[in-house]
Structures are given as structure tokens and as C-alpha cells.
C-alpha positions as CSV (number, residue, x, y, z in Angstrom):
1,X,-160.7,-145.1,159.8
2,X,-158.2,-143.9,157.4
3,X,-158.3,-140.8,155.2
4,X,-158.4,-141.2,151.3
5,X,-156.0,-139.0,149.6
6,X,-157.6,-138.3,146.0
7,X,-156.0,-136.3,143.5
8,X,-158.6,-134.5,141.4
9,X,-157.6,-133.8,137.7
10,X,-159.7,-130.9,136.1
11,X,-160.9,-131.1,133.4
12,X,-160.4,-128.4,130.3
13,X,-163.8,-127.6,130.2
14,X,-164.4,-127.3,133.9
15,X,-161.5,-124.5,133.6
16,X,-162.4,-120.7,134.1
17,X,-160.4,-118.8,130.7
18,X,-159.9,-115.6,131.4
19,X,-158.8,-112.5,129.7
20,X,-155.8,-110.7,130.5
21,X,-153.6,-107.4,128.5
22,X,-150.3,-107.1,129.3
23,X,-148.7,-103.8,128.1
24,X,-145.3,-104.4,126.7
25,X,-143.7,-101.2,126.3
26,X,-140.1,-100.7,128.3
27,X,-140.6,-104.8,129.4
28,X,-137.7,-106.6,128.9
29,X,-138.4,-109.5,126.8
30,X,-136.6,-112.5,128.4
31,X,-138.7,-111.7,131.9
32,X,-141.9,-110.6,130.4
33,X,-142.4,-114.1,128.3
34,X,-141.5,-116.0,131.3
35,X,-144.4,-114.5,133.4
36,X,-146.9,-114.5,129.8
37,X,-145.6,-118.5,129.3
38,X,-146.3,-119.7,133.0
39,X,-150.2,-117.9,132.7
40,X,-150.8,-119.2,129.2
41,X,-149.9,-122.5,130.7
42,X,-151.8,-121.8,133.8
43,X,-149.2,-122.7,136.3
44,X,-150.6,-119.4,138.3
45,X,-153.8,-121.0,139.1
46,X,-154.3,-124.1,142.1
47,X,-155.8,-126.3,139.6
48,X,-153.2,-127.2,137.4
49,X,-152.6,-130.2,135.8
50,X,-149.9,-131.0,133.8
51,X,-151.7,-132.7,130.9
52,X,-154.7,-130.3,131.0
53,X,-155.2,-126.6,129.2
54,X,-156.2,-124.4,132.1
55,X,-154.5,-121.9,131.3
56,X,-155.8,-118.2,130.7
57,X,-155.6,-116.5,127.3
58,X,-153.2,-113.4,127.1
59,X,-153.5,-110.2,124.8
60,X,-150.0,-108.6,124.5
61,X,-149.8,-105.0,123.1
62,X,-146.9,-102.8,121.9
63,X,-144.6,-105.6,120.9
64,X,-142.7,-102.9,118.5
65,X,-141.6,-101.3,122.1
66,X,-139.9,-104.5,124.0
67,X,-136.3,-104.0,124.9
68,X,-133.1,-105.9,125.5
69,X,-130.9,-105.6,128.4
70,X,-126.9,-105.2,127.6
71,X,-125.9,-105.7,124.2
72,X,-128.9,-108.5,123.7
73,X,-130.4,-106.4,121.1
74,X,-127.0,-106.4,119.1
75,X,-126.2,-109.7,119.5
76,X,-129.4,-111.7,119.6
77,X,-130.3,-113.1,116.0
78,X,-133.1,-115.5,114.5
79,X,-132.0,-118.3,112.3
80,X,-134.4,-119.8,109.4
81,X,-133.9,-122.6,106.7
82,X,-135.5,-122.9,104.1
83,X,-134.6,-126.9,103.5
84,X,-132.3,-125.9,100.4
85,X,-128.1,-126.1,101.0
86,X,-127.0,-122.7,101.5
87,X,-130.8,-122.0,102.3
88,X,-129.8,-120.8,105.7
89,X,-131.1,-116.8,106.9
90,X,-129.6,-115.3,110.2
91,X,-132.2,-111.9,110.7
92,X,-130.9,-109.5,113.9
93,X,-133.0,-109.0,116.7
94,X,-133.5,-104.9,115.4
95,X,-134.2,-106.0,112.0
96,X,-137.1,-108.6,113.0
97,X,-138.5,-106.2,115.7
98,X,-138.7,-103.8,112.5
99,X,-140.2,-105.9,110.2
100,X,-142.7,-108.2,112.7
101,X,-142.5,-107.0,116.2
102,X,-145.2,-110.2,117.3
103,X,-142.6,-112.8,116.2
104,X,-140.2,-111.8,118.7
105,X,-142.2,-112.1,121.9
106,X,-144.2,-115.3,119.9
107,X,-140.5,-116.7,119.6
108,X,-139.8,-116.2,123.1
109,X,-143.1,-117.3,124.7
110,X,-143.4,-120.7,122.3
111,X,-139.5,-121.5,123.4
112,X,-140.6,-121.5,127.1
113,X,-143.7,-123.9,126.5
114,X,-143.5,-127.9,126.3
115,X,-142.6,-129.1,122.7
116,X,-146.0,-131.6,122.1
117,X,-149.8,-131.4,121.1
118,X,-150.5,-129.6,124.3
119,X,-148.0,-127.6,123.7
120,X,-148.9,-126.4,120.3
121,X,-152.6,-125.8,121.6
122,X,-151.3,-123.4,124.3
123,X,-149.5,-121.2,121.7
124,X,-153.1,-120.1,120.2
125,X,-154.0,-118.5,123.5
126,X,-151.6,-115.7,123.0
127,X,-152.6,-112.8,120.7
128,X,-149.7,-110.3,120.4
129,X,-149.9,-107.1,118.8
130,X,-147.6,-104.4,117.3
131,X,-149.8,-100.9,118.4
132,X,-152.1,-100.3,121.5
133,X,-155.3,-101.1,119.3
134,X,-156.3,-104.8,119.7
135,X,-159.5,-106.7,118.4
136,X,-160.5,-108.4,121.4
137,X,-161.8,-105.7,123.4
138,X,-165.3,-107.7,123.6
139,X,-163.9,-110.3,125.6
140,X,-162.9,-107.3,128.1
141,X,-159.1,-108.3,129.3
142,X,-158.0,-107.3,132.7
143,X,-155.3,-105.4,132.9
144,X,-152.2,-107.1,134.1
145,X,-149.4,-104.6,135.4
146,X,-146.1,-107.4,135.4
């Protein structure tokens, strides 16, 4: 008799969220949102499915202390328009992490996620934060040392 092979698709509700804190100080940016994007996503875990959210939700804290390798953190720069001509900003990478450390490792993170609903959804599972204090202490992170 032959063996049925039967790929099972979870569904997002059948998913187990969990929790994690990640401690950003002295990271390097690029290398920390690659591991923060690919649990967010939930590539970590067996059950993923392309198409589904199983991913885990992520609590990052001391953004204000990420770090550059080489002369990244003189050369890197955001770019904003505004939809005006000449409406066009170029910010550094010191004078963002000055002004709104989260942006920087949101920036990274979001570039490394798929560019569609799913994608979009993802985003809200990560919560990133300048200081060590952090609101979401009742949903009681693990600790994950990357």
C-alpha cells in the first residue's frame, strides 16, 4: 500500500506566540535584525508556512546603544521625501540614532521582511525601545542572548 505524503499548513491561530527581549547594546545592527527579522517571521520554528504569521513577538531594548562596523556609522544615511520637488531629506545614521534610536533597528528589521499584507502584519510584532525600561513586562519575555 502506498504512503500519503500530506503537507500540513498551520494555521495562525494554532501558532504558539511567544515573548522574547533581545538586549541591543554593543550588537551590530546589520546582524542583529537579521536574527530579530527571521523570529518575527518565524522561520526558527518547524512549523513555518510561508503564507502564515507564526512567528514570535520580539521586545528590543537599548536601541540608542547599536553600533556600526567600519565607517557604516559615517556613511550610512536615511533618505525621506516629502512628495514636494526639492522635498528630498538625507538624515546621517548618528543624527537619527540621536533623535529616534527605534527607527533605525525598525528600518533595518522592515527592509528584511517580504513587501505585502503579511508582511506589514509582521512589522507590529516588534516593539523596540530606546532605555532598558519596557511596557511589556506582563507578557514575561525570555531573554534572548544573540
Amino acid at each position: 500500500m502506498k504512503q500519503e505524503r500530506i503537507t500540513k499548513f498551520i494555521k495562525t491561530e494554532d501558532a504558539d506566540h511567544k515573548w522574547y527581549l533581545v538586549d541591543a547594546k554593543d550588537q551590530v545592527l546589520g546582524r542583529l535584525a537579521v536574527k530579530i527579522a527571521r523570529i518575527i517571521r518565524g522561520k526558527n520554528k518547524a512549523i513555518f508556512t510561508p503564507n502564515m504569521d507564526t512567528g514570535d513577538f520580539v521586545v528590543v531594548i537599548n536601541a540608542d546603544k547599536i553600533r556600526m562596523t567600519g565607517k557604516r556609522e559615517l556613511q550610512k544615511s536615511y533618505f525621506s521625501y516629502s512628495g514636494y520637488p526639492g522635498g528630498g531629506k538625507f538624515r546621517s545614521f548618528s543624527e537619527v540614532i540621536s533623535k529616534k534610536p527605534e527607527f533605525v533597528i525598525e528600518t533595518a528589521v522592515k527592509g528584511m521582511l517580504p513587501k505585502t499584507r503579511l508582511g506589514k502584519k509582521i512589522i507590529k510584532k516588534l516593539k523596540v525601545y530606546a532605555g532598558e525600561n519596557h511596557p511589556h513586562t506582563a507578557q514575561k519575555p525570555e531573554v534572548l542572548s544573540l
